[in-house]
N, CA, C and O atoms as a CHARMM CRD file, in Angstrom:
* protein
*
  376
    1    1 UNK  N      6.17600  20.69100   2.58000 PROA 1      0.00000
    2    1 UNK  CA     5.74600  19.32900   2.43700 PROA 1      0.00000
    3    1 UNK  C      5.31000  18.84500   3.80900 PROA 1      0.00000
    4    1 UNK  O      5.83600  19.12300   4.88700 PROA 1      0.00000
    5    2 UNK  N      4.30900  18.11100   3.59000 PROA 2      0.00000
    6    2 UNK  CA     4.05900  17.44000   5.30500 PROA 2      0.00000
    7    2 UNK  C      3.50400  16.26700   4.64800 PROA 2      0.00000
    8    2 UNK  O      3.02500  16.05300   3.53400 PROA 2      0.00000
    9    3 UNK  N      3.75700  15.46000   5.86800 PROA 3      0.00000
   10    3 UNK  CA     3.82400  13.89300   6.63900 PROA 3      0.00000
   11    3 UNK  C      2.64300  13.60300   7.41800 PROA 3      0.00000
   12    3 UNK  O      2.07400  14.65400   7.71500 PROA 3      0.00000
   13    4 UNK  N      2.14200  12.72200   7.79700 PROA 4      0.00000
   14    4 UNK  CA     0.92000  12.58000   8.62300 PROA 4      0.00000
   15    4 UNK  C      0.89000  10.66000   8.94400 PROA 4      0.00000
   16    4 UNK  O      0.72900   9.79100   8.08700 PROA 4      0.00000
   17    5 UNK  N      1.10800  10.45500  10.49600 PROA 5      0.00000
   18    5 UNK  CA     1.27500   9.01800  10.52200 PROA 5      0.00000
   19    5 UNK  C      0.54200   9.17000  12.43800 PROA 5      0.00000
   20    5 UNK  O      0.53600  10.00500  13.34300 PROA 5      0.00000
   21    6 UNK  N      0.09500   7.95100  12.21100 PROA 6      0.00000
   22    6 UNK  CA    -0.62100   8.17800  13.97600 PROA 6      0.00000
   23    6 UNK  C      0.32300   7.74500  14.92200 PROA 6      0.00000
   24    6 UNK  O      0.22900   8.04900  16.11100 PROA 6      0.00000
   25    7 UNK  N      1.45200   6.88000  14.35200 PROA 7      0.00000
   26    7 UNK  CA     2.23000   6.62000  14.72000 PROA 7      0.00000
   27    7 UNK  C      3.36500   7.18600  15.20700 PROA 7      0.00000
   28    7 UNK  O      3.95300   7.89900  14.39400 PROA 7      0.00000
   29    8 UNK  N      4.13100   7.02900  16.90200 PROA 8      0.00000
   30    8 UNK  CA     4.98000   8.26900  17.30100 PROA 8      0.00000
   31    8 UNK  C      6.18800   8.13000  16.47200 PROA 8      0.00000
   32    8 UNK  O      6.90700   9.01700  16.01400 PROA 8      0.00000
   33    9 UNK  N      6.29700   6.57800  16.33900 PROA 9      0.00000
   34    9 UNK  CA     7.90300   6.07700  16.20000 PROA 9      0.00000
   35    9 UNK  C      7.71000   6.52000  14.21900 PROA 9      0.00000
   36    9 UNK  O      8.64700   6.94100  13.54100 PROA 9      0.00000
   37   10 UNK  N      6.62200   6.33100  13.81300 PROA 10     0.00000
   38   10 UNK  CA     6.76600   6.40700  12.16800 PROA 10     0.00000
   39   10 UNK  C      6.75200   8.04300  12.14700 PROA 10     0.00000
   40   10 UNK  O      7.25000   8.56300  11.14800 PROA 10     0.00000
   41   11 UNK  N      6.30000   8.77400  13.01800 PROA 11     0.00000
   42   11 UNK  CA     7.02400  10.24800  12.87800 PROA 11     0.00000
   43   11 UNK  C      7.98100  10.73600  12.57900 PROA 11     0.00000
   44   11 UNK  O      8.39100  11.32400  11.57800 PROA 11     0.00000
   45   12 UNK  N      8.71900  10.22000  14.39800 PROA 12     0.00000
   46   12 UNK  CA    10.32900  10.59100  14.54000 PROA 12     0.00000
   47   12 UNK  C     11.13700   9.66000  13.44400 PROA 12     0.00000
   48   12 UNK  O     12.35300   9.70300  13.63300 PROA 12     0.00000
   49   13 UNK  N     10.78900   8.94800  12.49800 PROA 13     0.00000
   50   13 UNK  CA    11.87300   8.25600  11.63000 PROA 13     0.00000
   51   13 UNK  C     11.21700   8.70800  10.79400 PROA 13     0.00000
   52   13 UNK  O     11.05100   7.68300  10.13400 PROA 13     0.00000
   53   14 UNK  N     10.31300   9.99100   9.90200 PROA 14     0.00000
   54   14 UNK  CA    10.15600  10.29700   9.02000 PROA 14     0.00000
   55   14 UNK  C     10.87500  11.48400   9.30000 PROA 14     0.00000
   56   14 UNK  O     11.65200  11.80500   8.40200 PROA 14     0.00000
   57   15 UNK  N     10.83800  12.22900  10.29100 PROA 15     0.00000
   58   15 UNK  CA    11.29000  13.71200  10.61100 PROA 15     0.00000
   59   15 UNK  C     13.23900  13.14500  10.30700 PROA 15     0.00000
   60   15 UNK  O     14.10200  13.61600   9.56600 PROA 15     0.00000
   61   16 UNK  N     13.25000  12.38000  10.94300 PROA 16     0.00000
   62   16 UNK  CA    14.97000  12.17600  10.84100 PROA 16     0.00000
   63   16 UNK  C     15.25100  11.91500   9.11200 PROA 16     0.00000
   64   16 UNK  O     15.94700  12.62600   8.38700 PROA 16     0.00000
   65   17 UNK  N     14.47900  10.66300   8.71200 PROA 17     0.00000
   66   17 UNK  CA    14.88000  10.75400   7.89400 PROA 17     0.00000
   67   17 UNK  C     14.92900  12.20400   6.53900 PROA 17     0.00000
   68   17 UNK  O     15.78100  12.45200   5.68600 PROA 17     0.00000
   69   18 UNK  N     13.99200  12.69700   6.78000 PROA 18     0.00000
   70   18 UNK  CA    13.61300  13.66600   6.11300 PROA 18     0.00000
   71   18 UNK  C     14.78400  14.74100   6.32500 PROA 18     0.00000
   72   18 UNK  O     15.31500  15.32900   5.38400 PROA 18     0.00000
   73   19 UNK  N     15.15400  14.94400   7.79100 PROA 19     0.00000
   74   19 UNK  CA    16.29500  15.91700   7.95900 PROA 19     0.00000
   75   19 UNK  C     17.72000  15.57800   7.41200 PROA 19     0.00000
   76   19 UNK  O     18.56100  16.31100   6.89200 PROA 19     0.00000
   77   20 UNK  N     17.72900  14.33000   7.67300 PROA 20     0.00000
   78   20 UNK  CA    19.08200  13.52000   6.98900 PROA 20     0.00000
   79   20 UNK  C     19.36400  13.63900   5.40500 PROA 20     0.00000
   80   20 UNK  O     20.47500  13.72200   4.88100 PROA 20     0.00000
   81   21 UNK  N     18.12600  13.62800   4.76600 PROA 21     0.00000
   82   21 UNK  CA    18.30400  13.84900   3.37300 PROA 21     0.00000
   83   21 UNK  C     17.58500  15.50900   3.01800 PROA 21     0.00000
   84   21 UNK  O     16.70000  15.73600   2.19300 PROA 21     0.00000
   85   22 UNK  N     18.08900  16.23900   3.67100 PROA 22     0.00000
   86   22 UNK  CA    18.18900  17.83600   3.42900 PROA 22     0.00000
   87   22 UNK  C     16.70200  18.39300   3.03700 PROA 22     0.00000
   88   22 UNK  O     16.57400  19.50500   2.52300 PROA 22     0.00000
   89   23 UNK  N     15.58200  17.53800   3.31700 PROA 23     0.00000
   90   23 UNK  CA    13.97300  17.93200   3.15500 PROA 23     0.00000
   91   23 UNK  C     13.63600  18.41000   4.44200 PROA 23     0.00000
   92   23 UNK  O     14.01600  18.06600   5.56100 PROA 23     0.00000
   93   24 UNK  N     12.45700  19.69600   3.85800 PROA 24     0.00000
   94   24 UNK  CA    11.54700  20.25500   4.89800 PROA 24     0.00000
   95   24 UNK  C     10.15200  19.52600   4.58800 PROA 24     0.00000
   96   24 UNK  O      9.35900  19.47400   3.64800 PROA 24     0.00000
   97   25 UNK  N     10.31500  18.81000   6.31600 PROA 25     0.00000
   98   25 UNK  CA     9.06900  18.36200   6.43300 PROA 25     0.00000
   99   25 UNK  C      8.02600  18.65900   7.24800 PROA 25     0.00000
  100   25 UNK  O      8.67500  18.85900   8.27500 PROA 25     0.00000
  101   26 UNK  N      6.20500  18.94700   7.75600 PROA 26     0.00000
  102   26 UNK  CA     6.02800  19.21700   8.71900 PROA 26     0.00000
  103   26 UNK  C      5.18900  17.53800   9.29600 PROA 26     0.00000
  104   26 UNK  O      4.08500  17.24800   8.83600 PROA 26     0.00000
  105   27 UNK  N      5.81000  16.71900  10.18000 PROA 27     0.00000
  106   27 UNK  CA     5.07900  15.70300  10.33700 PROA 27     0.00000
  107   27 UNK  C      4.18800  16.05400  11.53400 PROA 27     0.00000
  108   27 UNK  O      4.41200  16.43300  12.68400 PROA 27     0.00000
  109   28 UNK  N      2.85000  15.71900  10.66100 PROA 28     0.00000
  110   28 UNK  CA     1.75600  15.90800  12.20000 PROA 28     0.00000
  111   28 UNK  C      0.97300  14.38800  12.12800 PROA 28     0.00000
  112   28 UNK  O      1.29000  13.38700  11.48500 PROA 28     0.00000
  113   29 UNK  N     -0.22600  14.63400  13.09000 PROA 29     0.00000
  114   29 UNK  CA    -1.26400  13.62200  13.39800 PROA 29     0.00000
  115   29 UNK  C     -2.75300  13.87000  12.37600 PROA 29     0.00000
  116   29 UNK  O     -3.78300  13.21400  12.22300 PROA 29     0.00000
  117   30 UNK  N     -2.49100  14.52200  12.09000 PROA 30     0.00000
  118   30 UNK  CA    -4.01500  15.25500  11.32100 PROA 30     0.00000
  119   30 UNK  C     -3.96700  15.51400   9.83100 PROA 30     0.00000
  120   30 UNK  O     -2.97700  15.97200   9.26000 PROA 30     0.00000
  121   31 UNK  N     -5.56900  15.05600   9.00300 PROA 31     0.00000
  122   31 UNK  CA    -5.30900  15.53200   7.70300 PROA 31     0.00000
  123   31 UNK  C     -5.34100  16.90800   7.87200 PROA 31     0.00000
  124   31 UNK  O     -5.95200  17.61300   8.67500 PROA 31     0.00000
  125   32 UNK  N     -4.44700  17.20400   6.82200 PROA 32     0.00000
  126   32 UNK  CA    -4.47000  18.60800   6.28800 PROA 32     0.00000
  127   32 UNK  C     -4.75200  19.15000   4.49300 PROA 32     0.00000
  128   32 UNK  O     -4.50900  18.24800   3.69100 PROA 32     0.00000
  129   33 UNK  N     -5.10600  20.16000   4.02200 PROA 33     0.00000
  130   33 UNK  CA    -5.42900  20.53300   2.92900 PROA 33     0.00000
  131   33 UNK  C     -4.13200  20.37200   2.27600 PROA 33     0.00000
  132   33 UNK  O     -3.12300  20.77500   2.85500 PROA 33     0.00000
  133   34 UNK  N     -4.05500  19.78500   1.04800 PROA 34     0.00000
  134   34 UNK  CA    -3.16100  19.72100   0.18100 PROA 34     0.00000
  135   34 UNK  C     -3.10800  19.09400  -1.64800 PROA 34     0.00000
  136   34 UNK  O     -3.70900  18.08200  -2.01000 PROA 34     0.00000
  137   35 UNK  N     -2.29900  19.92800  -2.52900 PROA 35     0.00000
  138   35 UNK  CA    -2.76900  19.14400  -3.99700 PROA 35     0.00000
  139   35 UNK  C     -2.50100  17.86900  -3.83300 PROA 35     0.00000
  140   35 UNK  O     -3.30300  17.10200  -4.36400 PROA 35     0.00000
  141   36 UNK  N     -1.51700  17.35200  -3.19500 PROA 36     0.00000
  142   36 UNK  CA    -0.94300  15.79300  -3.68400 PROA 36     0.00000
  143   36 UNK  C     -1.29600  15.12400  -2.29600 PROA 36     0.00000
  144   36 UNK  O     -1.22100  15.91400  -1.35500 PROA 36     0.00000
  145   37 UNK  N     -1.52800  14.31200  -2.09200 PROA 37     0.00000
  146   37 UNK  CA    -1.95500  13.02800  -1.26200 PROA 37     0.00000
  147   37 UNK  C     -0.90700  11.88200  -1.66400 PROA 37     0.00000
  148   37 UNK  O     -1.29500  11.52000  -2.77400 PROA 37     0.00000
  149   38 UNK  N     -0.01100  11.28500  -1.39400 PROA 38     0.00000
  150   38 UNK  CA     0.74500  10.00800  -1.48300 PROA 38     0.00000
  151   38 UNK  C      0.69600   8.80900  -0.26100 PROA 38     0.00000
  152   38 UNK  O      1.45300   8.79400   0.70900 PROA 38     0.00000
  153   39 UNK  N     -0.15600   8.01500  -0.48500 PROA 39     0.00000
  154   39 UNK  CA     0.00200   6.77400   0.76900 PROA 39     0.00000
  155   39 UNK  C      0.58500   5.89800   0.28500 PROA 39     0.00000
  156   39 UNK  O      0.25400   5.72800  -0.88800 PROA 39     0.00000
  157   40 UNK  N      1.57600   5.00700   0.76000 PROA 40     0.00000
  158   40 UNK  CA     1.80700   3.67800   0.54500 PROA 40     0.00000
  159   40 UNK  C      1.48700   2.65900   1.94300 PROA 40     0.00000
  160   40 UNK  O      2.20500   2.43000   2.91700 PROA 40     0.00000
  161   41 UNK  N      0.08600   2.15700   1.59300 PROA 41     0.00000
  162   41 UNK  CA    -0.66400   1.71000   3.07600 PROA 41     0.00000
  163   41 UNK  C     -1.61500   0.75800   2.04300 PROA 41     0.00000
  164   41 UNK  O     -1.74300   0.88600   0.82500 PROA 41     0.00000
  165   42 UNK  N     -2.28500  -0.31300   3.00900 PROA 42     0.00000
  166   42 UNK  CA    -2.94000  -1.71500   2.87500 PROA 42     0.00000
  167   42 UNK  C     -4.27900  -0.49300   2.24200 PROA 42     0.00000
  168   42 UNK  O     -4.56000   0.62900   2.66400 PROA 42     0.00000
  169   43 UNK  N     -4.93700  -1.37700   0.98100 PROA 43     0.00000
  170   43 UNK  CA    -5.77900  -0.67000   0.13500 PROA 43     0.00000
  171   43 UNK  C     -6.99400  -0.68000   1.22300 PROA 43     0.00000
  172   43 UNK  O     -7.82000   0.02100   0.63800 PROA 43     0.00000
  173   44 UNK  N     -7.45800  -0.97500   2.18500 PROA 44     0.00000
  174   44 UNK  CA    -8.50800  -0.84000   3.09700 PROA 44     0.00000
  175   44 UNK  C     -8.04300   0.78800   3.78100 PROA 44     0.00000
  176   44 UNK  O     -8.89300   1.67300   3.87600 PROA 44     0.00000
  177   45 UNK  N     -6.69000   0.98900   4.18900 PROA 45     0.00000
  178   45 UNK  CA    -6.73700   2.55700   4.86900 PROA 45     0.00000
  179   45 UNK  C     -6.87500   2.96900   3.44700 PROA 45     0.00000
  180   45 UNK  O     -7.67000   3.90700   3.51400 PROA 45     0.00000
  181   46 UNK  N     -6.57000   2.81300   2.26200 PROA 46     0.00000
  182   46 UNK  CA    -6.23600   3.88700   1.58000 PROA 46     0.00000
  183   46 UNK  C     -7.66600   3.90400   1.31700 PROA 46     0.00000
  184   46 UNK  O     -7.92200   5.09400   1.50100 PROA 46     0.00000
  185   47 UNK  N     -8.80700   3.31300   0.99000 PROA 47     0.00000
  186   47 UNK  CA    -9.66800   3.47000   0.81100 PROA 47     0.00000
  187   47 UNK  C    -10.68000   4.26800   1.51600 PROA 47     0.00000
  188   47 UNK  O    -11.57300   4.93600   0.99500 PROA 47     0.00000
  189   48 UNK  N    -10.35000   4.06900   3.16000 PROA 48     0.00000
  190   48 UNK  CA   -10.71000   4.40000   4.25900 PROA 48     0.00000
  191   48 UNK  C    -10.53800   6.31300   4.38500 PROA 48     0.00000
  192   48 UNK  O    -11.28800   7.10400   4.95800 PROA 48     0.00000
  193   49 UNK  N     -9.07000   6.61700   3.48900 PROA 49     0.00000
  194   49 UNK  CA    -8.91800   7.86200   3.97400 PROA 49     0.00000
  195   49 UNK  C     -8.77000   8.70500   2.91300 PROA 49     0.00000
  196   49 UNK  O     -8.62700   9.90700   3.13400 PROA 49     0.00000
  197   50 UNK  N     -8.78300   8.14800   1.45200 PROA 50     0.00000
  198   50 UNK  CA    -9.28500   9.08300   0.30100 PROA 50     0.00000
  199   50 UNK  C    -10.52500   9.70200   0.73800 PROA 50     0.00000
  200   50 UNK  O    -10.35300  10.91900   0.66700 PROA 50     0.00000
  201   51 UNK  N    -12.14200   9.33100   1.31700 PROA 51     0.00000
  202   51 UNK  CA   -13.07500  10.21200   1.33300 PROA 51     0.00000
  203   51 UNK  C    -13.06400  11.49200   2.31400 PROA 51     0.00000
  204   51 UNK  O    -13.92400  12.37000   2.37800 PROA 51     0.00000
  205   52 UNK  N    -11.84600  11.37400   3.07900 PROA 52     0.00000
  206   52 UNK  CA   -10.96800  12.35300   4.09900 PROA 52     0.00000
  207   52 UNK  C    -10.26100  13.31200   3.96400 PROA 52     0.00000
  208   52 UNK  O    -10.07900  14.21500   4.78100 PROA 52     0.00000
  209   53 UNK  N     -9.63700  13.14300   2.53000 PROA 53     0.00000
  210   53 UNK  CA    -8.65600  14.44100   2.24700 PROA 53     0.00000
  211   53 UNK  C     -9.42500  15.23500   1.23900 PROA 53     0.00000
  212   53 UNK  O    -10.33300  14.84900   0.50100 PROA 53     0.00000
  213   54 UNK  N     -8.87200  16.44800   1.35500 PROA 54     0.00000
  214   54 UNK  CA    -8.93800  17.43900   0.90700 PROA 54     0.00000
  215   54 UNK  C     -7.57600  18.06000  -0.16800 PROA 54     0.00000
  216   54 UNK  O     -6.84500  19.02100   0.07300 PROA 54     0.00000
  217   55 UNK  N     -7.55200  17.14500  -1.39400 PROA 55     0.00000
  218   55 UNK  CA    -7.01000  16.75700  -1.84800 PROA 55     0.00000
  219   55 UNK  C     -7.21800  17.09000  -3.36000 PROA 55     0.00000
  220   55 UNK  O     -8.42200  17.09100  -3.61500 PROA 55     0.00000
  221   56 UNK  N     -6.30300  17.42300  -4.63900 PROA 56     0.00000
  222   56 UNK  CA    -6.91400  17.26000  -5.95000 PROA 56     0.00000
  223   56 UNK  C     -6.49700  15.72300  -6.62500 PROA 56     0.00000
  224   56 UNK  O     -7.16700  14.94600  -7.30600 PROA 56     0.00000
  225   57 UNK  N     -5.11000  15.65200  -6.12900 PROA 57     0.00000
  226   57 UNK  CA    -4.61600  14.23900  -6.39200 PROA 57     0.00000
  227   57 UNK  C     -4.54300  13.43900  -5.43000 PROA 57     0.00000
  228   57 UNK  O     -4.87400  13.76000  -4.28900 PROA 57     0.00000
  229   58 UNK  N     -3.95500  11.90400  -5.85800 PROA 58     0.00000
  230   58 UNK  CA    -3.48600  11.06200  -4.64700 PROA 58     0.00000
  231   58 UNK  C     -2.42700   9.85300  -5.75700 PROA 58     0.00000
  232   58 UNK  O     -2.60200   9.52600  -6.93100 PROA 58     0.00000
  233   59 UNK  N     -1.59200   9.53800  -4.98800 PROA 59     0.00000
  234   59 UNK  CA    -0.39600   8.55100  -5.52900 PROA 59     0.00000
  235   59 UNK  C     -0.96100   7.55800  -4.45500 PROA 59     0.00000
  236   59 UNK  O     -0.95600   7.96300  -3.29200 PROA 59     0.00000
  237   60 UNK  N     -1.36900   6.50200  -4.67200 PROA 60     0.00000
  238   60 UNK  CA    -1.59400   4.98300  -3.44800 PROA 60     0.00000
  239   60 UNK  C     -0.52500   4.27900  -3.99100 PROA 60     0.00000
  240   60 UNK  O      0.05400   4.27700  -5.07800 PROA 60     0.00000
  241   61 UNK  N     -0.40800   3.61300  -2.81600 PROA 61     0.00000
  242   61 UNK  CA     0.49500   1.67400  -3.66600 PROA 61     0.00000
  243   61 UNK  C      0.14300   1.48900  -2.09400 PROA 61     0.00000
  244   61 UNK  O     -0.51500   2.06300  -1.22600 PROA 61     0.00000
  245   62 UNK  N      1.22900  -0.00900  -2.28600 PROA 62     0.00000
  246   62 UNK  CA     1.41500  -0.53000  -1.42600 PROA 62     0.00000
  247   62 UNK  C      0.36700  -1.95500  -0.87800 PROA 62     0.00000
  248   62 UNK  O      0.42100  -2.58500   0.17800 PROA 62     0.00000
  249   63 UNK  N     -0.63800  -2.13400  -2.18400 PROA 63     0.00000
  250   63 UNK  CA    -1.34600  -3.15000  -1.80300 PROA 63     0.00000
  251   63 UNK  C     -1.00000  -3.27100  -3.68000 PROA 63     0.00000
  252   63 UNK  O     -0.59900  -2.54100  -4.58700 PROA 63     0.00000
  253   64 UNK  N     -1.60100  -5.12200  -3.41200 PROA 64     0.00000
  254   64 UNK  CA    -1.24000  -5.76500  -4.48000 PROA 64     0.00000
  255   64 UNK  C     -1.69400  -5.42100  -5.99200 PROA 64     0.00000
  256   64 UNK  O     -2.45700  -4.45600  -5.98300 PROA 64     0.00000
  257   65 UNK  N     -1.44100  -5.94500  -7.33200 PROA 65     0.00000
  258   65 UNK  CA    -1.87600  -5.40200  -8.35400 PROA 65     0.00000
  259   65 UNK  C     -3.38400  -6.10300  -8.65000 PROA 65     0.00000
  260   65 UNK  O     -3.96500  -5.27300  -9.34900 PROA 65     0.00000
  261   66 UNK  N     -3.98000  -6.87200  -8.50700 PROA 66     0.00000
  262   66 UNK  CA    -4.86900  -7.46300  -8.61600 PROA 66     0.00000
  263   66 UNK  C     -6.11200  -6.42400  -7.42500 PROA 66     0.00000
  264   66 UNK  O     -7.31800  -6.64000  -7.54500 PROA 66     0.00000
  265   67 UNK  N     -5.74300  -5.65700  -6.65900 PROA 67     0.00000
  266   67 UNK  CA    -6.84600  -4.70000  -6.12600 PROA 67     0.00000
  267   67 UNK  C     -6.23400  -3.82400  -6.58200 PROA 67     0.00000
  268   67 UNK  O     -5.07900  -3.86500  -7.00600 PROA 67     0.00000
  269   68 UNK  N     -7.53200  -2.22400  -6.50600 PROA 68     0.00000
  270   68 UNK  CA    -7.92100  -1.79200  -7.01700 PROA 68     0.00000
  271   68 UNK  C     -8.50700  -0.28400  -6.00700 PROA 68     0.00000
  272   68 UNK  O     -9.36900  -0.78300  -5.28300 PROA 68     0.00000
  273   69 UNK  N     -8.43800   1.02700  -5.70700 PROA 69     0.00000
  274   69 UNK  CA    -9.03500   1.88800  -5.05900 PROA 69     0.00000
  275   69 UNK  C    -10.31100   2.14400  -5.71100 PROA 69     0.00000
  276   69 UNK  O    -10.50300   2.50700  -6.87200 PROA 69     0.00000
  277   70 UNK  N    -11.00000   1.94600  -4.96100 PROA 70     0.00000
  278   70 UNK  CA   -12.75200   2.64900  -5.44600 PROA 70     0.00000
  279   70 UNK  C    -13.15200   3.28200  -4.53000 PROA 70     0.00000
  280   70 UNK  O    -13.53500   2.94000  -3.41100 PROA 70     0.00000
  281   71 UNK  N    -13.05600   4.32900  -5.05900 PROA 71     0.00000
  282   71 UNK  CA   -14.08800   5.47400  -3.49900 PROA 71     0.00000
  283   71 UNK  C    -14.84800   6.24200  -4.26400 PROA 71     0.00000
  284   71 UNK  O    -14.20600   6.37100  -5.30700 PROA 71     0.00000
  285   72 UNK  N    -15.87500   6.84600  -4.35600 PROA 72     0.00000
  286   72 UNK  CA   -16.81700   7.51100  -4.93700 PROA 72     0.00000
  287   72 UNK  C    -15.54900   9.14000  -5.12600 PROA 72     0.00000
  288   72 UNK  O    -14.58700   9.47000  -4.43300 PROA 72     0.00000
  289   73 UNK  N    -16.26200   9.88100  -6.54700 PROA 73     0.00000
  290   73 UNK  CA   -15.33900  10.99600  -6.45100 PROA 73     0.00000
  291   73 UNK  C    -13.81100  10.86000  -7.12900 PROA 73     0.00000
  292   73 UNK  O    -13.23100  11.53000  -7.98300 PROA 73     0.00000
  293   74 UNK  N    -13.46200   9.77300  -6.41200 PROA 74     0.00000
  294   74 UNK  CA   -11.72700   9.47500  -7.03300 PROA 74     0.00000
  295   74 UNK  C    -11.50400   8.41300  -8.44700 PROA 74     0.00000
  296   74 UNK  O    -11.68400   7.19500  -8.44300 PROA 74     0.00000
  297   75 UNK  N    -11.05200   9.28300  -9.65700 PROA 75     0.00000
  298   75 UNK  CA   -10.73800   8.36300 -10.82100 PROA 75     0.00000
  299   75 UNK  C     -9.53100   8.18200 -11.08200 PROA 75     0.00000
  300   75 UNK  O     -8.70400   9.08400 -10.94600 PROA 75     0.00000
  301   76 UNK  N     -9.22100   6.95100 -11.51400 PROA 76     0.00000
  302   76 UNK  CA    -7.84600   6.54300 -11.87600 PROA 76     0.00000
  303   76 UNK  C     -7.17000   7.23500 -12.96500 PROA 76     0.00000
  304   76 UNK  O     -7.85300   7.34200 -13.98400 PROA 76     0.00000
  305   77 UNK  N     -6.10200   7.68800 -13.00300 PROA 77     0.00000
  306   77 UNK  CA    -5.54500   8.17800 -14.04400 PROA 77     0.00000
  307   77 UNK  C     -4.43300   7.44000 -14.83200 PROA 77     0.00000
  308   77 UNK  O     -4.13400   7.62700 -16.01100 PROA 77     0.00000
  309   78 UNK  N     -3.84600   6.51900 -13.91100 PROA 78     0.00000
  310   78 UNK  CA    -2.60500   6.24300 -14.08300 PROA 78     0.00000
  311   78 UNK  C     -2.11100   4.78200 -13.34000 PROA 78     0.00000
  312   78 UNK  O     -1.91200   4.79700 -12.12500 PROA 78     0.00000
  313   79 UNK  N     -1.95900   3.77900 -13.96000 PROA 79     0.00000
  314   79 UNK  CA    -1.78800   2.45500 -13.02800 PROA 79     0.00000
  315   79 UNK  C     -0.33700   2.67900 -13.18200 PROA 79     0.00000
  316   79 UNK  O      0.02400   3.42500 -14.09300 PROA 79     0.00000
  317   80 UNK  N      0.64900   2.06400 -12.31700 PROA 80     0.00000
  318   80 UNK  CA     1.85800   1.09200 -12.57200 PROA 80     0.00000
  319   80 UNK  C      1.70300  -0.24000 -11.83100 PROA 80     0.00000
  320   80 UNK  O      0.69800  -0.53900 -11.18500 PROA 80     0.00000
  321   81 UNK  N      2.87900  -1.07900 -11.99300 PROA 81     0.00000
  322   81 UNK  CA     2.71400  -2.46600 -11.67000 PROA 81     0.00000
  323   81 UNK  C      3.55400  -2.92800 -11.99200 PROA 81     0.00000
  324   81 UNK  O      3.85700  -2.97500 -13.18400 PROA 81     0.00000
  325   82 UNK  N      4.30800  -3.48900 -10.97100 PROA 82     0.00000
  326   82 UNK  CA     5.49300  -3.98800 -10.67900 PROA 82     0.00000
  327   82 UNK  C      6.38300  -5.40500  -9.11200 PROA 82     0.00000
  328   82 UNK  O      6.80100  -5.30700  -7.95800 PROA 82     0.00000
  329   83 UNK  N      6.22100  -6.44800 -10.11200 PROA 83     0.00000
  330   83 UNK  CA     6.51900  -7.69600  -9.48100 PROA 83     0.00000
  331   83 UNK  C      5.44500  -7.86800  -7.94300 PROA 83     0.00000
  332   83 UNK  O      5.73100  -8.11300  -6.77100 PROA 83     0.00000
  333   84 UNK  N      3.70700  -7.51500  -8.88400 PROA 84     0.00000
  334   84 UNK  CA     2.54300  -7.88400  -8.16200 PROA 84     0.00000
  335   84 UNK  C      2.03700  -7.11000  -6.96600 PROA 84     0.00000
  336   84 UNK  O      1.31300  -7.38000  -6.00800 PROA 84     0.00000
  337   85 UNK  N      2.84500  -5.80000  -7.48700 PROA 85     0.00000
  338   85 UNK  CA     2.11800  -4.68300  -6.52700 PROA 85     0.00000
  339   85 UNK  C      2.11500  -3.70200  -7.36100 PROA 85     0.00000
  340   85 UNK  O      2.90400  -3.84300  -8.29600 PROA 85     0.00000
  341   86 UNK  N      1.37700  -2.56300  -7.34800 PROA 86     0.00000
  342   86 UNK  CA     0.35700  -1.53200  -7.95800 PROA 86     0.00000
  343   86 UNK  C      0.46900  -0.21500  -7.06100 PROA 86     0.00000
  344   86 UNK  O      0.40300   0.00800  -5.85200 PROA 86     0.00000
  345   87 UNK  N      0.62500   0.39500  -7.97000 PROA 87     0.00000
  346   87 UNK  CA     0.32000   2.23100  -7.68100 PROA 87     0.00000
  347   87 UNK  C     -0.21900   2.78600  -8.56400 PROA 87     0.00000
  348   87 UNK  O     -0.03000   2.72100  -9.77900 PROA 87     0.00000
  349   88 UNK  N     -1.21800   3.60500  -7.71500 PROA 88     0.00000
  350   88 UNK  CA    -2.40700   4.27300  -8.59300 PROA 88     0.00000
  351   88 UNK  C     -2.34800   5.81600  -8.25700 PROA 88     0.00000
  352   88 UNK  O     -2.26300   6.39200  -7.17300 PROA 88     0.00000
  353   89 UNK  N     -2.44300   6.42200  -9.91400 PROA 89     0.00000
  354   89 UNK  CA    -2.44000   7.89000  -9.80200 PROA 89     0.00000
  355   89 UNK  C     -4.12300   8.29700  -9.84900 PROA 89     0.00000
  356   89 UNK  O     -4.73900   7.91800 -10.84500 PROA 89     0.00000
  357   90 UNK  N     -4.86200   9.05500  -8.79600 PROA 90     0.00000
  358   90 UNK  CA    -5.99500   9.38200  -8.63700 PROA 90     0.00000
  359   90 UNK  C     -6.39100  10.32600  -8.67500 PROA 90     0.00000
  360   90 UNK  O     -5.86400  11.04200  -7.82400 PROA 90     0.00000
  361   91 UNK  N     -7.42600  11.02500  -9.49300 PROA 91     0.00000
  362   91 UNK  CA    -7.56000  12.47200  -9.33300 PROA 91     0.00000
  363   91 UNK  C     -9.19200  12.38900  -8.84700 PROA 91     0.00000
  364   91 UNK  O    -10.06000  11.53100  -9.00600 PROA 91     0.00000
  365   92 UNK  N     -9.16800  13.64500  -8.21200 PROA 92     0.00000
  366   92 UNK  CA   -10.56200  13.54000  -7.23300 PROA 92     0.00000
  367   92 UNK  C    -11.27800  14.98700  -8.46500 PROA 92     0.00000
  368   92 UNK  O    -10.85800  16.09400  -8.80000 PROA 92     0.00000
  369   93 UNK  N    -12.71500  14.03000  -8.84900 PROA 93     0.00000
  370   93 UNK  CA   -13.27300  14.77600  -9.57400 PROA 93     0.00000
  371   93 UNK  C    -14.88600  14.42800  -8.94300 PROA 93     0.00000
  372   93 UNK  O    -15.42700  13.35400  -9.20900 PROA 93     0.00000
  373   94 UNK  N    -15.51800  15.41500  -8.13600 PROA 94     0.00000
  374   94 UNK  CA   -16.96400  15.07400  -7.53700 PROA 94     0.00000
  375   94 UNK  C    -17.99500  15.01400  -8.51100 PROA 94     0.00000
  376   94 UNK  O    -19.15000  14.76000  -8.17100 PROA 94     0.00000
């Protein structure tokens, strides 16, 4: 499993936490190839960095239910929504 944050401090508290609860993680700075994509980030990065991965899926949240991910390529599969925030299951079909 790997992690990816530009951030030093959102690293080292993903690596800890990750070690604390008995997961192998590899946290880097860089996309990397992978099936699942999961962000929970403001729908402008997530939008920003779906046309970036190399990816078959993606799990977003973290922005409100009333928006929405649109990136060319990526279709919704799957909404939830819960007390006015939203996560979207995405599958990347070109």
């Amino acid at each position: 499993m790997g992690a990816i944050d530009i951030d030093e401090i959102a690293r080292e508290t993903t690596a800890a936490n990750a070690y604390a609860n008995g997961v192998a993680v590899n946290v880097v700075t860089e996309l990397q190839p992978a099936r699942l994509a999961v962000m929970n980030i403001a729908l402008d990065v997530v939008e920003s960095l779906l046309p970036e991965l190399s990816a078959e899926w993606a799990i977003t949240s973290g922005y409100l239910d009333r928006d929405e991910p649109r990136v060319d390529g990526w279709h919704g599969v799957e909404r939830c929504v819960r007390d006015g925030w939203a996560a979207d299951l995405l599958e990347f079909r070109p």
